[in-house]
PyMOL CGO cylinders between C-alpha atoms (Angstrom):
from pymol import cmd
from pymol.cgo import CYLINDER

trace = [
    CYLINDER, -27.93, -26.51, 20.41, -24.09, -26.46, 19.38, 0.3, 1, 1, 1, 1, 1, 1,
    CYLINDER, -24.09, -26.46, 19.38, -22.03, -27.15, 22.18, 0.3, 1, 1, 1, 1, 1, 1,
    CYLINDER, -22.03, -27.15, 22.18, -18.72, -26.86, 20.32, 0.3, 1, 1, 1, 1, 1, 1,
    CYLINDER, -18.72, -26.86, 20.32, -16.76, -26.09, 17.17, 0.3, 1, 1, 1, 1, 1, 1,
    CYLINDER, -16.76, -26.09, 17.17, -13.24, -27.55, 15.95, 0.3, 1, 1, 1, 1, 1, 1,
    CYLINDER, -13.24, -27.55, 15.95, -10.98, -26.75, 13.16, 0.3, 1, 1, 1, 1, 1, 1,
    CYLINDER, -10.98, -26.75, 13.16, -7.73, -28.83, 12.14, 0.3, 1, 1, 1, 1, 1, 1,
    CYLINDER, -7.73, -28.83, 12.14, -4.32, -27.44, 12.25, 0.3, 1, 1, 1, 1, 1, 1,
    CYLINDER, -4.32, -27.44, 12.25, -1.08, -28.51, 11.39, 0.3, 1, 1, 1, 1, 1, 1,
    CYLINDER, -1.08, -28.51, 11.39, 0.97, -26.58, 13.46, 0.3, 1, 1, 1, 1, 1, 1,
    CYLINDER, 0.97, -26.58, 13.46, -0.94, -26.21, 16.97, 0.3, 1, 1, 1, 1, 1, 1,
    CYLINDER, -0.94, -26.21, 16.97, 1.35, -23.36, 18.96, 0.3, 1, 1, 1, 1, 1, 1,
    CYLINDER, 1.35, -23.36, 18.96, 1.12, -21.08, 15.88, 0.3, 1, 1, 1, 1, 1, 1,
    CYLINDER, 1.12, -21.08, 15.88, -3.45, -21.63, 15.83, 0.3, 1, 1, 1, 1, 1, 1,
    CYLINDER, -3.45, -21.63, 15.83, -3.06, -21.49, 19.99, 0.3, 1, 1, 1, 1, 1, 1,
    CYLINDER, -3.06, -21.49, 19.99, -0.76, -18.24, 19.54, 0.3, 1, 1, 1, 1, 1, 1,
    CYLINDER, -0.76, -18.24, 19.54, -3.69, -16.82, 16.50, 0.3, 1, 1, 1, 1, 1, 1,
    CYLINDER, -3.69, -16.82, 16.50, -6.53, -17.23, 18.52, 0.3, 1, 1, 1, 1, 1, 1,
    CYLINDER, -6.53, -17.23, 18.52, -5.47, -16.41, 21.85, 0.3, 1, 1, 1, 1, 1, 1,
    CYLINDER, -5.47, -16.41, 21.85, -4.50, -12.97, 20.19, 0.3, 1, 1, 1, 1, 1, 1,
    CYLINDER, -4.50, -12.97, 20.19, -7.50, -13.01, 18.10, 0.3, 1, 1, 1, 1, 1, 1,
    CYLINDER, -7.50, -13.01, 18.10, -10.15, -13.91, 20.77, 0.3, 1, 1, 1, 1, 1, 1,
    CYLINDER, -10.15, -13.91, 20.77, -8.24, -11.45, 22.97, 0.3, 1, 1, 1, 1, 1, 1,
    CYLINDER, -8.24, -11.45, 22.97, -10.07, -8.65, 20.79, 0.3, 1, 1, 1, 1, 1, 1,
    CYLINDER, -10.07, -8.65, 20.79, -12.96, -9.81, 21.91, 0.3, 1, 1, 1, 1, 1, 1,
    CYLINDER, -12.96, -9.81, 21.91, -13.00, -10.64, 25.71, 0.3, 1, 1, 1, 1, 1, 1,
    CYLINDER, -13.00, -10.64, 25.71, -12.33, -14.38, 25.22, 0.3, 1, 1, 1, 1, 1, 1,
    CYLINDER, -12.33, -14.38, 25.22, -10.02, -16.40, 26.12, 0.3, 1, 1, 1, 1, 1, 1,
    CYLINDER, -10.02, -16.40, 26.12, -8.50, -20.31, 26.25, 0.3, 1, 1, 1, 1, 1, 1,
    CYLINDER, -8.50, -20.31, 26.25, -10.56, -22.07, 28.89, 0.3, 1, 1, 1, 1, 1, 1,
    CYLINDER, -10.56, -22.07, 28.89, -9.35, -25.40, 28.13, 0.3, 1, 1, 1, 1, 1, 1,
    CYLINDER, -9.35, -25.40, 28.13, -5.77, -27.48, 27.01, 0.3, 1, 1, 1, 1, 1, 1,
    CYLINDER, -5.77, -27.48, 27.01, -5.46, -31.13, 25.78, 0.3, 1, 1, 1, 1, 1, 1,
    CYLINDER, -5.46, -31.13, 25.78, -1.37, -31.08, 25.39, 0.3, 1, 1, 1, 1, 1, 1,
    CYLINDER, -1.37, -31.08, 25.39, -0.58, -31.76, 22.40, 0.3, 1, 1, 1, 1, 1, 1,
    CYLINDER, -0.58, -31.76, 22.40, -3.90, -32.42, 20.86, 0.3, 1, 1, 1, 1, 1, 1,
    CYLINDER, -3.90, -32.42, 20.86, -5.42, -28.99, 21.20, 0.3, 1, 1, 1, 1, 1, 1,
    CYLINDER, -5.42, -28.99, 21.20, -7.18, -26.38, 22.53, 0.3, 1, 1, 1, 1, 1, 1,
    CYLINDER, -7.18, -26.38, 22.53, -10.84, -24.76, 23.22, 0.3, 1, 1, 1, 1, 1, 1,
    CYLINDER, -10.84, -24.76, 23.22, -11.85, -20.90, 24.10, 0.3, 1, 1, 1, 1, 1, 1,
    CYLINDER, -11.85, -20.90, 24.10, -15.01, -19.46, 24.87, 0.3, 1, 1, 1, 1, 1, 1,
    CYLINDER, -15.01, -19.46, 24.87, -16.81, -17.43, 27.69, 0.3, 1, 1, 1, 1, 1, 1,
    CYLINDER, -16.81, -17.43, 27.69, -17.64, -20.29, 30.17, 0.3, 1, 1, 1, 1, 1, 1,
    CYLINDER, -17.64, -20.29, 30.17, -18.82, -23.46, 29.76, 0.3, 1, 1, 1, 1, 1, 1,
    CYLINDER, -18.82, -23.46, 29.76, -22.18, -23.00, 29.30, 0.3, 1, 1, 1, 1, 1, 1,
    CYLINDER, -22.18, -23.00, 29.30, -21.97, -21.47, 25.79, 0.3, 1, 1, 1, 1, 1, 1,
    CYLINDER, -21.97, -21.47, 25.79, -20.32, -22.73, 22.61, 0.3, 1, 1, 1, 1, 1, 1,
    CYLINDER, -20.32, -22.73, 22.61, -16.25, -23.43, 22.73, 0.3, 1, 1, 1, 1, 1, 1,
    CYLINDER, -16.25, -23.43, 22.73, -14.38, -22.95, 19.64, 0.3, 1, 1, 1, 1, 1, 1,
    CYLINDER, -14.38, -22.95, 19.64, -11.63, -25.66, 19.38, 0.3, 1, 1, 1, 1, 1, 1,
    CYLINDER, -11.63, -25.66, 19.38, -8.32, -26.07, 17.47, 0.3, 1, 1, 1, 1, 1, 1,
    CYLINDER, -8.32, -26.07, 17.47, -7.51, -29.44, 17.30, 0.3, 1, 1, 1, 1, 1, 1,
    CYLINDER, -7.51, -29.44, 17.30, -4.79, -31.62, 15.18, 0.3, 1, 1, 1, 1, 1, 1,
    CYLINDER, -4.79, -31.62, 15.18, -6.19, -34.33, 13.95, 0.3, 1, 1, 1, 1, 1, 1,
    CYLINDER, -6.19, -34.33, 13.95, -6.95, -37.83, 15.46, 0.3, 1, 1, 1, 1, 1, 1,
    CYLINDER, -6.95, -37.83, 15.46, -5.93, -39.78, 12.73, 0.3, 1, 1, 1, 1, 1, 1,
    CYLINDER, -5.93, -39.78, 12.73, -2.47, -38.33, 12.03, 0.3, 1, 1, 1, 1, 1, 1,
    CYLINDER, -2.47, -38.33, 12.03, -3.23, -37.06, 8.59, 0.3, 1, 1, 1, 1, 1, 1,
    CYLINDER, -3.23, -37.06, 8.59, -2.50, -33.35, 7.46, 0.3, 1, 1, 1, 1, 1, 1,
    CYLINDER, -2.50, -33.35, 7.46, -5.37, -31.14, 8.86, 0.3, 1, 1, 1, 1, 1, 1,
    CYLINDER, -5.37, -31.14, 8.86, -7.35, -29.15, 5.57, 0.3, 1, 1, 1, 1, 1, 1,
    CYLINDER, -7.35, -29.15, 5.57, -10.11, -26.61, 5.16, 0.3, 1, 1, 1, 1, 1, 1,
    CYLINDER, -10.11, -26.61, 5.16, -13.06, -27.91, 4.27, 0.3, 1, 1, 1, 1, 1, 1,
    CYLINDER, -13.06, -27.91, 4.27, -15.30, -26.69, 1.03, 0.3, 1, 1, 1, 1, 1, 1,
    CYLINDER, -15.30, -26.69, 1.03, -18.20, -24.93, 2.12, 0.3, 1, 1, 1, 1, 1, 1,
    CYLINDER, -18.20, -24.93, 2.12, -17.20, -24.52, 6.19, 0.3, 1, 1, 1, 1, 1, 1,
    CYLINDER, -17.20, -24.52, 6.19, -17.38, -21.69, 8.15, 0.3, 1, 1, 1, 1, 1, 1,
    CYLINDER, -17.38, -21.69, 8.15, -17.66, -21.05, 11.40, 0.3, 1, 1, 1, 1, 1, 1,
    CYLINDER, -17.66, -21.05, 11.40, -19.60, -17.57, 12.72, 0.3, 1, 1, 1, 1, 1, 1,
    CYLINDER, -19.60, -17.57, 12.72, -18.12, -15.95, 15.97, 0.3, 1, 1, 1, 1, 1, 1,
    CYLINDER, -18.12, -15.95, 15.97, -20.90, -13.74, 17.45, 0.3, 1, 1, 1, 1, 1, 1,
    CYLINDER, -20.90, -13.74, 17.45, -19.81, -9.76, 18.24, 0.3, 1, 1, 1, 1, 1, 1,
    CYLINDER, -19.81, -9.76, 18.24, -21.23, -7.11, 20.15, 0.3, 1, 1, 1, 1, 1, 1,
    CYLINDER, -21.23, -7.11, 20.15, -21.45, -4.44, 17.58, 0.3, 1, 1, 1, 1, 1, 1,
    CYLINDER, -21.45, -4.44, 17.58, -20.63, -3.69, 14.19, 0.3, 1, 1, 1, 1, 1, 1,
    CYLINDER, -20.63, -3.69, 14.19, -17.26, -2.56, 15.48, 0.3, 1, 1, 1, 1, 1, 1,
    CYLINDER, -17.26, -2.56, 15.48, -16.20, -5.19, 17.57, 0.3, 1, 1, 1, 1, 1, 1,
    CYLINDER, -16.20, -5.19, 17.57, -16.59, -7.22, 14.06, 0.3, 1, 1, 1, 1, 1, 1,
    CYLINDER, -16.59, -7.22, 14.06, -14.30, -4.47, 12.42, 0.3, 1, 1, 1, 1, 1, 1,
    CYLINDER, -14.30, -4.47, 12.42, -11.63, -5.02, 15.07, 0.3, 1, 1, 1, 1, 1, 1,
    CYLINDER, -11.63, -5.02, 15.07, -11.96, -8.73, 14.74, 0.3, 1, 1, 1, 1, 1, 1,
    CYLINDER, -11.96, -8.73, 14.74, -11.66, -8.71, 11.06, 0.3, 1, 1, 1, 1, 1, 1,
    CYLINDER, -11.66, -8.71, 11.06, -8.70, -6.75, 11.38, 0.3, 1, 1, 1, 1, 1, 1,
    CYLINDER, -8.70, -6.75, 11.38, -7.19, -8.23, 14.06, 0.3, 1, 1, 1, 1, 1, 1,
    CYLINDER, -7.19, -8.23, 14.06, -7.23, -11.41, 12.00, 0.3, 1, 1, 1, 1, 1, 1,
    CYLINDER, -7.23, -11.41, 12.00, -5.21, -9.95, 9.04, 0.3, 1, 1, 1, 1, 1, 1,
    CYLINDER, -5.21, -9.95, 9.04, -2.92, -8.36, 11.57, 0.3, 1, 1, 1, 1, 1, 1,
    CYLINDER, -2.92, -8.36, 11.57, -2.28, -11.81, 12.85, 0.3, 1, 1, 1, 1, 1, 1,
    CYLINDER, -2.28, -11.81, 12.85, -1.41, -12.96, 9.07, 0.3, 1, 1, 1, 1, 1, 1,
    CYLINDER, -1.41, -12.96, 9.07, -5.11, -14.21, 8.53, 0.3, 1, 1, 1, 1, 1, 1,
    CYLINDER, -5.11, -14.21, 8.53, -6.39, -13.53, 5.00, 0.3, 1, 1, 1, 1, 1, 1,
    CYLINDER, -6.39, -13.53, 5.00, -9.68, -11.35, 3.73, 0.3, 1, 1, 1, 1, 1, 1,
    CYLINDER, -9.68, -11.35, 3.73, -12.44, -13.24, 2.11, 0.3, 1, 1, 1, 1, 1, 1,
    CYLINDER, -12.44, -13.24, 2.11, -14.90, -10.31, 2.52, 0.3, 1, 1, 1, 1, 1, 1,
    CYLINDER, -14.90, -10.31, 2.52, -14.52, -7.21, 4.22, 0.3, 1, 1, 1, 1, 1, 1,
    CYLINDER, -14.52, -7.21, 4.22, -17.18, -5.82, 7.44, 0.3, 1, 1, 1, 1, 1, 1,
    CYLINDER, -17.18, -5.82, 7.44, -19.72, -4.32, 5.79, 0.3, 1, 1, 1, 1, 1, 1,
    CYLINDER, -19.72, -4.32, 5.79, -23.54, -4.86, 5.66, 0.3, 1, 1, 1, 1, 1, 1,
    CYLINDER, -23.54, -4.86, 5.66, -24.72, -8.12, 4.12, 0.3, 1, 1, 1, 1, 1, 1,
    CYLINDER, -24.72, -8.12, 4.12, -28.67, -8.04, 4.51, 0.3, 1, 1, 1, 1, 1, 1,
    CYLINDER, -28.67, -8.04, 4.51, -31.16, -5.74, 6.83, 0.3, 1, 1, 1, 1, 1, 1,
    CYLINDER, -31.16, -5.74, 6.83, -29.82, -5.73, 10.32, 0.3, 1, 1, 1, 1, 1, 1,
    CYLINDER, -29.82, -5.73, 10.32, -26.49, -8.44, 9.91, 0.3, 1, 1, 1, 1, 1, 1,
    CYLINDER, -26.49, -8.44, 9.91, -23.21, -6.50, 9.39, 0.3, 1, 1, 1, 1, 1, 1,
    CYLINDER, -23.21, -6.50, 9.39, -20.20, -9.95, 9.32, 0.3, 1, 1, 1, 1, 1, 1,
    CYLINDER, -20.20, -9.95, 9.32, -16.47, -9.60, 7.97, 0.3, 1, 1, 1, 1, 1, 1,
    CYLINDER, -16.47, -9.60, 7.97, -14.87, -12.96, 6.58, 0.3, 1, 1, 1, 1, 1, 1,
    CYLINDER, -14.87, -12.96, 6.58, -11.76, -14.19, 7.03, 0.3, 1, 1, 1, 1, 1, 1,
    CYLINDER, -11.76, -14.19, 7.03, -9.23, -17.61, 6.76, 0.3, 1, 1, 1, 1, 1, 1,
    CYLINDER, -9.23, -17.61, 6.76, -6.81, -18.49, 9.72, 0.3, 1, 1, 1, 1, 1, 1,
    CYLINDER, -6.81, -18.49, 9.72, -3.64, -19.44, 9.53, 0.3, 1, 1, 1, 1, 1, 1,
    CYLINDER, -3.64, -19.44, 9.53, -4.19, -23.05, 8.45, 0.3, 1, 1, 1, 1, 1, 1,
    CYLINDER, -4.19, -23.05, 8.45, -6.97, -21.85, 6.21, 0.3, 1, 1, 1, 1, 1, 1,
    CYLINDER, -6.97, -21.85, 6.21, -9.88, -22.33, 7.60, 0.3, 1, 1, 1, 1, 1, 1,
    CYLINDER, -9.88, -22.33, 7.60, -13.10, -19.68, 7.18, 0.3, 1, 1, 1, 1, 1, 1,
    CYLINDER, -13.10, -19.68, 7.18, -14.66, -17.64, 9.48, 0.3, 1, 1, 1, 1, 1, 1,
    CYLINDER, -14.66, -17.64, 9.48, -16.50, -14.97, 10.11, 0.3, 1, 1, 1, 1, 1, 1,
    CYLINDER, -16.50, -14.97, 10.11, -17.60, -12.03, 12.61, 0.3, 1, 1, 1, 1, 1, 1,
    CYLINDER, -17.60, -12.03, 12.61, -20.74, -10.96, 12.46, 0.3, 1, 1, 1, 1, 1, 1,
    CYLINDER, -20.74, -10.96, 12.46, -23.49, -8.76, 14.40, 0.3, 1, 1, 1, 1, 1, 1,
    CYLINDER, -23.49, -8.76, 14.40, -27.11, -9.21, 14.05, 0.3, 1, 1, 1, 1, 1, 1,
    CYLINDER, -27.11, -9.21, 14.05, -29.20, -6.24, 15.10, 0.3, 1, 1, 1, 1, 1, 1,
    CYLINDER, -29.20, -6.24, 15.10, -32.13, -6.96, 17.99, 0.3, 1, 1, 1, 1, 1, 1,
    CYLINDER, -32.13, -6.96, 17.99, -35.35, -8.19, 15.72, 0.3, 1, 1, 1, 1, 1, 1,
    CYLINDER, -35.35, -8.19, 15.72, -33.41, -8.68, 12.38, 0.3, 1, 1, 1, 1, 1, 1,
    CYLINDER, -33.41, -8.68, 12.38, -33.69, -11.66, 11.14, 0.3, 1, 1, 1, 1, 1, 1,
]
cmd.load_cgo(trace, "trace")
C-alpha cells in the first residue's frame, strides 16, 4: 500500500552521507537522486523507498510529533546492528533493541535532523 516515505532535512549531504552508511548495514542502498532536492533508497522499485528530501517550500525542515517511520530487518540482529549503526553515525537512542510484545523485537532511534525511526523484526505468525 505505501509506495514511499520522506523525511525533511536541513542539510541534505550530511542525511545522504547517514543513510547511505546506515542502509549500508542492511543491504540497501540509494536507488534514486533529485540534485539538490533529495534522495530515495530502497531494494528496487517495487517495494517502499525511503526518501530524504529538503523541503519544497523553503522553510526549515522539523520532526514531526508523533512520526515514525519502521524500517523492516531480517532478524533480531540485523535490528541490533541498525540501531547501533545509527548512534555510530551520531543518531540518538529513543529505545534500545529489545522485545516489545510476543514475536516483535524493534530498536528506536532519531537521525541527524531528528527525525524517529525504528528497526524492527516481526517473527513469522506474530502479530
Amino acid at each position: 500500500m505505501i509506495a514511499y516515505t520522506c523525511l525533511g532535512t536541513n542539510d541534505l549531504e550530511r542525511a545522504r552521507a547517514f543513510y547511505d552508511a546506515l542502509f549500508a548495514s542492511i543491504g540497501v542502498g540509494r536507488l534514486m537522486d533529485w540534485g539538490e532536492q533529495g534522495s530515495a533508497w530502497g531494494t528496487d522499485f517495487t517495494r517502499p523507498l525511503f526518501g530524504v528530501l529538503t523541503p519544497y517550500d523553503r522553510r526549515p525542515a522539523s520532526a514531526g510529533n508523533g512520526t515514525m517511520v519502521a524500517i523492516a530487518c531480517a532478524s533480531p540482529a540485523q535490528v541490533d546492528a541498525l540501531h547501533a549503526r545509527a548512534l555510530a553515525l551520531g543518531g540518538t537512542d529513543e529505545g534500545a533493541p529489545g522485545p516489545r510484545a510476543e514475536g516483535f523485537y524493534a530498536g528506536y532511534f532519531r537521525d541527524l535532523d531528528g527525525n524517529k525511526l525504528n528497526g524492527f523484526f516481526m517473527a513469522p505468525g506474530a502479530g
